[in-house]
C-alpha positions in Angstrom: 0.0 0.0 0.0 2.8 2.6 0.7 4.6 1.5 -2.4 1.3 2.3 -4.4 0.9 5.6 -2.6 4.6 7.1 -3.5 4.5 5.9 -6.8 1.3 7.7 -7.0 2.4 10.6 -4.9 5.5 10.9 -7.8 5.9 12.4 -10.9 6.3 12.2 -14.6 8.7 14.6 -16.7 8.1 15.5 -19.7 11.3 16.6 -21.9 10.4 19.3 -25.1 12.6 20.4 -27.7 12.0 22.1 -30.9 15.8 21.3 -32.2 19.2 20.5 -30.8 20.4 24.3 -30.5 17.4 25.4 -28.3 16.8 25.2 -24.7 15.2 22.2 -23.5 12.1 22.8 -21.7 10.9 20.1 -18.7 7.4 19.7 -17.6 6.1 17.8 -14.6 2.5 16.3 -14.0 1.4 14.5 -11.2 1.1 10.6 -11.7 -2.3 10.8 -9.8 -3.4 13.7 -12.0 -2.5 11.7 -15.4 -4.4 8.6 -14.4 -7.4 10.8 -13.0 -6.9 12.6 -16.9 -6.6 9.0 -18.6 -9.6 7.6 -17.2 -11.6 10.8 -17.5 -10.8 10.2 -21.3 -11.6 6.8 -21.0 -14.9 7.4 -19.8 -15.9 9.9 -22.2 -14.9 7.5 -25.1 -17.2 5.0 -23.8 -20.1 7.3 -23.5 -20.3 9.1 -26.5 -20.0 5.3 -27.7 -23.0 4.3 -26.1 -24.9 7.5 -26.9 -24.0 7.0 -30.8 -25.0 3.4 -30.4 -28.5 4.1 -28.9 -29.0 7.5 -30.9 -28.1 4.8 -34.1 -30.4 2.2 -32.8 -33.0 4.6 -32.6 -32.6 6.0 -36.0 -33.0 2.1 -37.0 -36.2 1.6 -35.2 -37.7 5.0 -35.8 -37.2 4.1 -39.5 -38.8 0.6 -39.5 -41.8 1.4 -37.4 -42.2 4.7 -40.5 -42.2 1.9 -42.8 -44.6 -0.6 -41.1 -46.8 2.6 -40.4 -47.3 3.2 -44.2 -48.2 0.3 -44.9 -50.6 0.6 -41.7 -51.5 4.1 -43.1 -52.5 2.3 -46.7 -54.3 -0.7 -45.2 -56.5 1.6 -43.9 -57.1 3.8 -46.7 -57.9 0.7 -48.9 -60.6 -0.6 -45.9 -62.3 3.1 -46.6 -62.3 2.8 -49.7 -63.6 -0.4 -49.9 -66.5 0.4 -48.1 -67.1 3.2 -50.0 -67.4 1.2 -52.7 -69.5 -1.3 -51.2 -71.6 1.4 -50.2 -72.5 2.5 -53.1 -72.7 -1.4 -54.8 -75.3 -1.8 -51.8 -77.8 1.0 -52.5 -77.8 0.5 -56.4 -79.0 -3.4 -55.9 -81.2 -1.9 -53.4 -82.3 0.8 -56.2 -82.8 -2.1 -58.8 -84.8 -4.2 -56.3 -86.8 -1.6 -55.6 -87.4 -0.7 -59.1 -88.1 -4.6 -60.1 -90.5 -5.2 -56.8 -92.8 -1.6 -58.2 -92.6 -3.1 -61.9 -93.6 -6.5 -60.6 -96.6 -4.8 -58.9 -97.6 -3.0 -62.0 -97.4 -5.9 -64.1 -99.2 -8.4 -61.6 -101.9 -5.2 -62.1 -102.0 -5.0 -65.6 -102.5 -9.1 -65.9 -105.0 -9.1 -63.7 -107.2 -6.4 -65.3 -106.8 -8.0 -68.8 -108.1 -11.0 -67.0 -111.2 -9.3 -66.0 -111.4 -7.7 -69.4 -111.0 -10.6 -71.8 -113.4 -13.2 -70.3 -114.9 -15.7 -72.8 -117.6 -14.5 -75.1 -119.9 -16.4 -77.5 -123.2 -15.5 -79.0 -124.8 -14.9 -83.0 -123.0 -11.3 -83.6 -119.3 -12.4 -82.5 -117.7 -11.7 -85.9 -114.0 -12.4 -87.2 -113.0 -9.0 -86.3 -113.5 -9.5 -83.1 -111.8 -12.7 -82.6 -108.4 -11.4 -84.0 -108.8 -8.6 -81.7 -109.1 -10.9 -79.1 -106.1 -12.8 -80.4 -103.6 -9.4 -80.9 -105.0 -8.9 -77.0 -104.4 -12.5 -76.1 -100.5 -12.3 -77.5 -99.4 -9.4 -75.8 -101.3 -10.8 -72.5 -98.8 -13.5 -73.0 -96.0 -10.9 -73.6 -96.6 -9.7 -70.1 -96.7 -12.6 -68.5 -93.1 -13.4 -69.9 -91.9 -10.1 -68.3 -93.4 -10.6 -65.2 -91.8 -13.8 -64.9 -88.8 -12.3 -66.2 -88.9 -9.9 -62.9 -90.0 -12.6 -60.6 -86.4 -15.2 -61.6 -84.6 -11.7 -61.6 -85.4 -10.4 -58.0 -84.1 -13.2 -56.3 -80.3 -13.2 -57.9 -80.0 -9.7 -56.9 -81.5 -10.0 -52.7 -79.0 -12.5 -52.7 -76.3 -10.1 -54.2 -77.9 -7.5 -52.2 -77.5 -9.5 -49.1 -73.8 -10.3 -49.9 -72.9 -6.9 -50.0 -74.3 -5.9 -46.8 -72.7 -9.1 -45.3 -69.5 -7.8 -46.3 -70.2 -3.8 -46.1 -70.8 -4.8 -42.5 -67.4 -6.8 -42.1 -65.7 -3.9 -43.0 -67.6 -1.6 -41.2 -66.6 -3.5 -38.0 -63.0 -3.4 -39.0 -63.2 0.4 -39.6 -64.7 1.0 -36.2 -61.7 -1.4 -34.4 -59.4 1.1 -36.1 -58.1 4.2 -34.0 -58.5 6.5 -36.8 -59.9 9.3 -35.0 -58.2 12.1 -32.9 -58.9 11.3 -29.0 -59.6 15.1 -28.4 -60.8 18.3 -30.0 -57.9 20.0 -29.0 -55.1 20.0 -31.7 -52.2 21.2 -30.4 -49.6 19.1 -30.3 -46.5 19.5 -27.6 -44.6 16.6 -28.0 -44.7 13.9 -30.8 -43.6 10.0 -31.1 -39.7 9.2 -31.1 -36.8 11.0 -29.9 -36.9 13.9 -27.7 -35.5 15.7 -24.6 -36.9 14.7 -21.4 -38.6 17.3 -19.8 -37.7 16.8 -16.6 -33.9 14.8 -16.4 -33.1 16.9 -19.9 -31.5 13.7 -21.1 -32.7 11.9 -25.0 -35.5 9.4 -24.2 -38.1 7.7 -26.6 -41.4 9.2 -26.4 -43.6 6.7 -26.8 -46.8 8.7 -27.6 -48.5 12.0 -28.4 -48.8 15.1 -26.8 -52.0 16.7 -27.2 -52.5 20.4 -25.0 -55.6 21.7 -24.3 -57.8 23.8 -22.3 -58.2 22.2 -18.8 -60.9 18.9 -18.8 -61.4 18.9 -22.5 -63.6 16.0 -23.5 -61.3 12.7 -24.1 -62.7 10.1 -26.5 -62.3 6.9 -27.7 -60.7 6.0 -30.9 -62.3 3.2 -31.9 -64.9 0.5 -30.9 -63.6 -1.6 -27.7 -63.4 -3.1 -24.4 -61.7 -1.0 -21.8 -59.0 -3.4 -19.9 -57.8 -0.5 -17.4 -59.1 2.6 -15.7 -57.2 4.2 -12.8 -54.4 5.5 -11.2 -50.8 4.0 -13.0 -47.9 5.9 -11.9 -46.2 8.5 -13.8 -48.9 8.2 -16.1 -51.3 9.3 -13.4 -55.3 8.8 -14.2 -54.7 6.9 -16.9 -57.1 4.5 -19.4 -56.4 1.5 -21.6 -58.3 -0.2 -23.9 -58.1 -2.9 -26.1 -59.9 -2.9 -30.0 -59.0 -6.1 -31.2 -56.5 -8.9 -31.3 -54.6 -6.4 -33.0 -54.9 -2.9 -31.6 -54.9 -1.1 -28.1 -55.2 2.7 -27.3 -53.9 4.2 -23.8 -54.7 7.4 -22.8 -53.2 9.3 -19.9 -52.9 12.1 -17.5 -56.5 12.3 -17.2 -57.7 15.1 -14.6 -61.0 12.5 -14.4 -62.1 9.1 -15.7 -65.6 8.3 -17.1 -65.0 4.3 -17.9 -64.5 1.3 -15.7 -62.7 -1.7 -16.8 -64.4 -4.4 -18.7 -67.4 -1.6 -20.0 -67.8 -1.5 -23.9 -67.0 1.5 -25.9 -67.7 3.1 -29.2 -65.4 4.9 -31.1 -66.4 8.9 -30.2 -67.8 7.6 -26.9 -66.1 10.0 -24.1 -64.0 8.1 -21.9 -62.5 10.9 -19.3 -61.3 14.7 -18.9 -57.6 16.2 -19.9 -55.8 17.3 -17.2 -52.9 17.2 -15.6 -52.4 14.0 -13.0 -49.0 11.9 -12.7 -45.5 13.2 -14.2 -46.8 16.1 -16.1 -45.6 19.4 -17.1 -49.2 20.7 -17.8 -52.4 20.3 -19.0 -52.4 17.9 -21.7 -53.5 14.5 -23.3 -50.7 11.4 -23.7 -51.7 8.9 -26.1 -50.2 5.7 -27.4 -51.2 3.3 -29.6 -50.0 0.1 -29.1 -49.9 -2.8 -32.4 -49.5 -6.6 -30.9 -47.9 -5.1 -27.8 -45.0 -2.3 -29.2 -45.7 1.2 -29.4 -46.3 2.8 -32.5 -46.3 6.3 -34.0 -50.2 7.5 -33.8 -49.7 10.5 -35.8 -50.4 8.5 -39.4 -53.8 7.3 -37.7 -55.2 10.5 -36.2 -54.4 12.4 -39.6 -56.3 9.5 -41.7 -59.2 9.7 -39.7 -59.6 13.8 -40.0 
């Protein structure tokens, strides 16, 4: 030990010359004071590694969740648009059922009354004229008859496509409200997005694994889409705080609440208010955190709330 501490307690010299005609100039520094210096560099090195390494590994993640979010950002635009069209298939069968049902009508009403018309006659002063008549009337009876049976092997085809449709308008329409494709607020400031930021209370670069939302104190929180709330309470630094799962798929968690109108395992609709913005748990101020959450890992929700709009 005292041999450690006077070999630290000495010196080394350092000898500096520019040439050999020039005085030689000596410098001295502490042993203890080089070590402290080496490691001091030593530990820097290995920081600004380990801050390159997770600012890199961010970067990496940042960029595959952007790519699995535009394809999540064009699944949903094709599920609108498919039920657009849908839609709009729907209420043109319905338009040519309706149609074919009043022509059906008509025509059962027109048979009908050339039956009442055209009952059989006999007698001395039925003449040829008459018969023919009869006959011309008789042919385009028949004519009628063909349409009307025409109608009555066409309606059928299309309730069935009609029914299809809807079958599969209503699929859709399921899948659309399981989305969380609206905003969870009216308020549309946003403080703080998903991804890398400063921390705003240790200052240091942490993942933000949400949106920031600010607005006017309790501002009406909804839900995003159609689901079954799984939590509703107090959860630490997220303070009142909701979660609530859509599908197999999707969950939506909302926090900072300054009040909570949901209990866990109640239903909800997407637009259904679910609590109050406030400012509860580790907050800087009045505002709405919300994550969305795809088979478990956070995603960016700023693609879904701007589809939705």
């Amino acid at each position: 030990m005292k041999r450690l501490l006077k070999y630290l307690t000495g010196s080394w010299t350092f000898m500096v010359m520019s040439n050999a005609q020039k005085r030689v100039f000596s410098i001295k520094i502490p042993r203890a004071i080089g070590y402290l210096f080496t490691l001091f560099i030593l530990s820097l090195g290995t920081a600004l590694f380990f801050t390159y390494q997770q600012a890199n590994s961010l970067e990496t993640n940042s960029q595959t969740l952007s790519n699995q979010l535009m394809d999540k950002q064009e699944e949903l635009k094709t599920l609108q648009s498919k039920y657009q069209t849908l839609l709009s298939n729907a209420n043109q069968t319905k338009q040519k059922i309706d149609k074919l049902v009043t022509l059906q009508q008509e025509m059962n009403q027109l048979v009908s009354n050339d039956n009442q018309l055209h009952k059989g006659k006999g007698g001395d002063n039925l003449n040829i004229q008459q018969l023919n008549y009869s006959s011309d009337e008789q042919s385009k009876k028949s004519e009628k008859v063909e349409d009307l049976q025409t109608i009555q092997q066409s309606i059928p085809t299309l309730v069935n496509e009609y029914k299809e449709t809807v079958t599969e308008l209503k699929s859709v329409q399921k899948e659309l409200a399981r989305l969380p494709s609206i905003w969870p607020t009216s308020a549309r400031e946003i403080t703080s997005k998903f991804g890398g930021r400063s921390d705003p209370f240790t200052k240091s670069i942490s993942h933000h694994k949400g949106l920031d939302i600010a607005g006017p104190y309790r501002t009406e929180i909804y839900a995003t889409a159609d689901g079954l709330v799984k939590e509703a309470g107090r959860n630490g630094g997220y303070g009142n705080f909701i979660s609530i799962k859509h599908s197999s798929e999707y969950t939506t968690q909302y926090a900072h609440l300054d009040e909570i109108f949901v209990e866990p395992g109640e239903k909800v609709k997407k637009g259904d208010k679910i609590g109050a913005m406030g400012t509860t748990g580790r907050s800087t101020g009045v505002h709405l955190h919300y994550e969305i959450l795809i088979n478990g890992k956070h995603v960016n929700p700023l693609p879904y709330v701007l589809v939705g709009q």
